[in-house]
N, C-alpha and C positions, 0 to 999 in steps of 0.2 A: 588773715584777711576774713572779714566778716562775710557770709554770703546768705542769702535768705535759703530756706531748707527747702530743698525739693526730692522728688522722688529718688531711690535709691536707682543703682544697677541693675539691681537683681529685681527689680518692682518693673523697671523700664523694659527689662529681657522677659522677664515673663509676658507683662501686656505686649509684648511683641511678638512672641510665639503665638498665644492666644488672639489675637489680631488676628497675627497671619492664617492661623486654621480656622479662624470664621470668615474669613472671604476664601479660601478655599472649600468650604465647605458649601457659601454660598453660588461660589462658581458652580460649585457641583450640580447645586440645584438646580441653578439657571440652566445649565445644559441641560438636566431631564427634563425642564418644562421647555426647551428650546424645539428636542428633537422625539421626543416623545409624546407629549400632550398635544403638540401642535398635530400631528396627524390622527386623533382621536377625535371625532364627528361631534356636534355638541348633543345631537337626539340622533339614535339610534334604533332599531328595533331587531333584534335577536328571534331566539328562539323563546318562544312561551313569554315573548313583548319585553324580555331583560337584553339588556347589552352594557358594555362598558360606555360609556362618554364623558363628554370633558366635565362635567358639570360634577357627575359621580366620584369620577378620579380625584381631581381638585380639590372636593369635600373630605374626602379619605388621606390622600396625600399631605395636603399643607399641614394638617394638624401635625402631621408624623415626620415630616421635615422640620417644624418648628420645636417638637422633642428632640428631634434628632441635634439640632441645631445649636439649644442650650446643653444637650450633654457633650459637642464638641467643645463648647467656650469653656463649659467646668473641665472638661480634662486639658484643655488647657492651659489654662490656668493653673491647675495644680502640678501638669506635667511642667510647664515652662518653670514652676516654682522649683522645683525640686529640680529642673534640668540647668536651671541658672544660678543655684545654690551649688549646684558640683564642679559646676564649671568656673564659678568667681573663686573657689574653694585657694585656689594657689595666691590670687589675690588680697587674700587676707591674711595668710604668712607675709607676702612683702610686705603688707602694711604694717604688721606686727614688729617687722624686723626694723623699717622705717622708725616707726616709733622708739623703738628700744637705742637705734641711733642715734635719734630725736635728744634720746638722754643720755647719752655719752658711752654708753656699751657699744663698742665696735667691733668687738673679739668674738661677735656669733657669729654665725652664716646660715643661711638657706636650705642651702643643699635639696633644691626639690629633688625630689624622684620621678619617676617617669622618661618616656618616652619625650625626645627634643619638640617642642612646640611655640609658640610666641610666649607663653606663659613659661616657661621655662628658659627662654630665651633671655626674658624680663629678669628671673630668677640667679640665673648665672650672669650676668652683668650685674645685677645690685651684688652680688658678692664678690665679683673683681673690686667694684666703687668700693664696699666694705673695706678689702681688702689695700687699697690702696691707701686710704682715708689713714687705716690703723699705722700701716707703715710709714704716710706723711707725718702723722701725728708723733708717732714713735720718734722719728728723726728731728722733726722741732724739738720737743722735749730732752733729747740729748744734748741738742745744740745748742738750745739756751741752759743748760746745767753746764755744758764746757765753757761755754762763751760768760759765765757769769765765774766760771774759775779762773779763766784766763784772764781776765781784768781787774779779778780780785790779785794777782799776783803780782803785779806791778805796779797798783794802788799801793800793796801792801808793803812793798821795796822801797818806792819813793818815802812811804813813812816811817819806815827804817831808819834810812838814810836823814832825814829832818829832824828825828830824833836823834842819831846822833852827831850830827851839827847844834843843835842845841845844848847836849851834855856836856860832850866835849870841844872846846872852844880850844884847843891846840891841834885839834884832827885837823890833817891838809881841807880845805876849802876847795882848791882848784880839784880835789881827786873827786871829793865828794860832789862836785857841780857837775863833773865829766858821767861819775856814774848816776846821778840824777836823772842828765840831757839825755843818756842813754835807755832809760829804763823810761822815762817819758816818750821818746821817739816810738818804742816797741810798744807804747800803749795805742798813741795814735795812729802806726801803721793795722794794729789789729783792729782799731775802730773802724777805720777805713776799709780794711778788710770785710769790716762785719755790714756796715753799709752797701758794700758791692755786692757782697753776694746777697744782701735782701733784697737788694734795685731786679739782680738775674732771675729771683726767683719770682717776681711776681710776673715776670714774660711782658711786661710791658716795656716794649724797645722801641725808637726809633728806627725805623724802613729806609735804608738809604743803600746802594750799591755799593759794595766793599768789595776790594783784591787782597782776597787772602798771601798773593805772593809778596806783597806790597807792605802789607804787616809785618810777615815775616822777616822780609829783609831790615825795617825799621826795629824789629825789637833786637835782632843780630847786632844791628849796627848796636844799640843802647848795649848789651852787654858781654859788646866784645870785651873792653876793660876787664870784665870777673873773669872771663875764660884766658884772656893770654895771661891773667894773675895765676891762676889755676893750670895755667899750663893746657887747657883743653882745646881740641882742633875743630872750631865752630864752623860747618860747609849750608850755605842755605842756597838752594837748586830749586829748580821745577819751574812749568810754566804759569802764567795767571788761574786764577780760581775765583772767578767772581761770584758771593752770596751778597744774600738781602739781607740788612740789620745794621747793629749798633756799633759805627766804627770805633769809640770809646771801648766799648766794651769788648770787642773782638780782639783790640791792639792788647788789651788787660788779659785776656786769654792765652794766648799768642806767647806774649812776653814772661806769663808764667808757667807756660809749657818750657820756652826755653831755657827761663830760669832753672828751673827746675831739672833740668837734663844738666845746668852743667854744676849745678850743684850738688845734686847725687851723683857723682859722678864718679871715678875712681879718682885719686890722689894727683897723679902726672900723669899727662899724655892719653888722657881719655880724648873721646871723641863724640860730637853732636850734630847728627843730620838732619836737616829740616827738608823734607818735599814737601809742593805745593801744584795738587792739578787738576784734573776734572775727569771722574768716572760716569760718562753718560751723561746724563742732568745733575749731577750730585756734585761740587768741590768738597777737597781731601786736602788735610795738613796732616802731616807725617811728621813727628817728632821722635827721632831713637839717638840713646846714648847709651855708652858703655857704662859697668856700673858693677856693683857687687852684686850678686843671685841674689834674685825676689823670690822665697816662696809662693806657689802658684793662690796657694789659703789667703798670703797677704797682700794682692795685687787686688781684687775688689774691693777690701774696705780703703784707697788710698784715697778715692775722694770723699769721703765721709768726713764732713767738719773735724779737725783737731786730730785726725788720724795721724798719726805721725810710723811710718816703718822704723822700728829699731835697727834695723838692717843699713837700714839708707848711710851715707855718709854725710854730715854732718858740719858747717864750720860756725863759728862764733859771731862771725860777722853780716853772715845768711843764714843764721838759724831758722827763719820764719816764725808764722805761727799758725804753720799748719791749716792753711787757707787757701794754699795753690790749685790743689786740685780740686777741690772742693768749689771753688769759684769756677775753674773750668769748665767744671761739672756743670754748675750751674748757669753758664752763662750761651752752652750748647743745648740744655733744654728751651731757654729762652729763646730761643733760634730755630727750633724744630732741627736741631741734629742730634747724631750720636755720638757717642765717644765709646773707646776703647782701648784696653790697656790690656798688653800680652808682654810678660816680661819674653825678654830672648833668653835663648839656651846658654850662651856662656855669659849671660851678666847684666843690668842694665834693663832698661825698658824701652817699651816701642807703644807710645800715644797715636792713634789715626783718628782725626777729627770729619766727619763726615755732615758738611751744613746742604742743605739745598742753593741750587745753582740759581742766579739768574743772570739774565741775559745779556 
């Protein structure tokens, strides 16, 4: 933005110090001529016909108030300079540090020293911001390197597969069409995938009352079929949990939490608990399934785009693309909640979704 130039800071602080101590100054005076001169007689007669009077004083005085007066402004002036130069002093590291941002260096910091002040307050918040920025940054950056592999790979299948429908003209057709349909479906679900969680991450949601128990029971309902296939004992409990937000987007959450429970799951006879209820002003979705031991190292990175646990159990037919929790992730900061993930002791994980309540 273009702006016409005008006085600095440090130009505006000074003429304000020095301001300030010339009407102090003149304050001052005004009281000695208030309560002092005013009881000084204007003619007098002393000893040997001398005395003080106003006329005397005045003459004597004013001159020496009026030096007095310019040697206040000059030391103000040069004090305010030098006073407003030590004190902008931190302000011109952030500005430095801004600028260096400005060009794409993120990996400095501040680090003022000193004692806690607004200036430092200033300081330790632009280096949280710094800090954040570099770790957003860092994370897009991955995500679009994964997300540009993962599409490369099933582009790169399907022309595989076209290539050899074209060489060989005895290869089954019907097999080759089925692994086509297949490796295209896993493109579109990842697109789709990759859309959703760019809709969560910009936090732009539609505001609408939502029952988290209501969700829950509908995505149970949707994938009761993969749990009684799998053998796993799907229980969804608890009372209402009403948040504000995107009921789209909540049910996509929801339904991949419990996805996800009963597909990491153990082999037979696992088990998926869904609670749903209200701590305070807060609603709470609880999602825990039995499971094979998470390392405690590899339960943080799970919702990290394309994260995939080696650990996890795995089928052909859900394999995903590593987008579940990553969307969940994403779709609880859109929401102003939290999420967390503590594996349990013998196996499995335990997701507790915590959004704000309303009313």
């Amino acid at each position: 933005m273009d702006r016409r130039r005008g006085l600095s800071a440090r130009m505006k602080l000074t003429l304000s110090y020095a301001g300030f101590l010339a009407v102090a100054g003149a304050l001052l005076l005004a009281v000695v001529w208030g309560y002092l001169l005013r009881y000084v007689p204007d003619n007098s007669q002393g000893l040997l016909g001398i005395s003080p009077n106003r006329y005397l004083l005045v003459r004597t005085f004013f001159p020496a108030a009026a030096v007095a007066m310019a040697c206040l402004l000059v030391f103000g002036l040069v004090g305010g300079w030098l006073l407003a130069g030590r004190m902008l002093a931190p302000l011109h590291q952030i500005r430095e540090a801004a600028r260096r941002a400005g060009d794409g260096s993120l990996s400095h910091r501040i680090r003022m020293k000193g004692r806690q002040d607004e200036f430092r307050e200033l300081s330790d918040a632009f280096d949280s911001m710094l800090g954040k920025l570099e770790s957003h940054v860092d994370e897009q950056r991955r995500f679009a390197a994964n997300a540009s592999h993962e599409l490369r790979t099933p582009l790169a299948i399907s022309r595989a597969l076209l290539d050899v429908a074209r060489k060989d003209p005895t290869r089954d057709r019907e097999e080759l069409v089925e692994r086509l349909q297949a490796v295209n479906t896993r493109a579109i679900d990842l697109t789709e995938a990759l859309l959703l969680l760019s809709r969560g991450d910009t936090g732009n949601v539609t505001r609408e009352s939502v029952d988290l128990s209501l969700l829950a029971e509908e995505a149970a309902e949707t994938l009761l079929p993969l749990a009684e296939q799998r053998r796993i004992a799907l229980d969804v409990t608890g009372g209402a949990a009403l948040t504000s937000g995107s009921a789209e987007l909540l049910l996509r959450m929801v339904t991949n939490l419990v996805q996800n429970a009963v597909v990491h799951n153990v082999p037979t006879g696992g088990t998926v608990t869904v609670r749903t209820g209200t701590d305070g002003t807060t609603s709470v979705l609880r999602v825990e399934n039995t499971g094979p031991p998470l390392p405690p190292e590899l339960v943080p990175t799970l919702t990290e785009p394309f994260r995939r646990g080696a650990e996890r159990v795995r089928t052909g037919e859900h394999a995903g693309v590593g987008l579940g929790l990553a969307i969940v992730h994403s779709v609880v900061r859109a929401h102003d909640g939290a999420l967390t993930l503590t594996p349990r002791p013998t196996g499995g994980l335990i997701v507790t979704v915590r959004l704000p309540g309303a009313p």
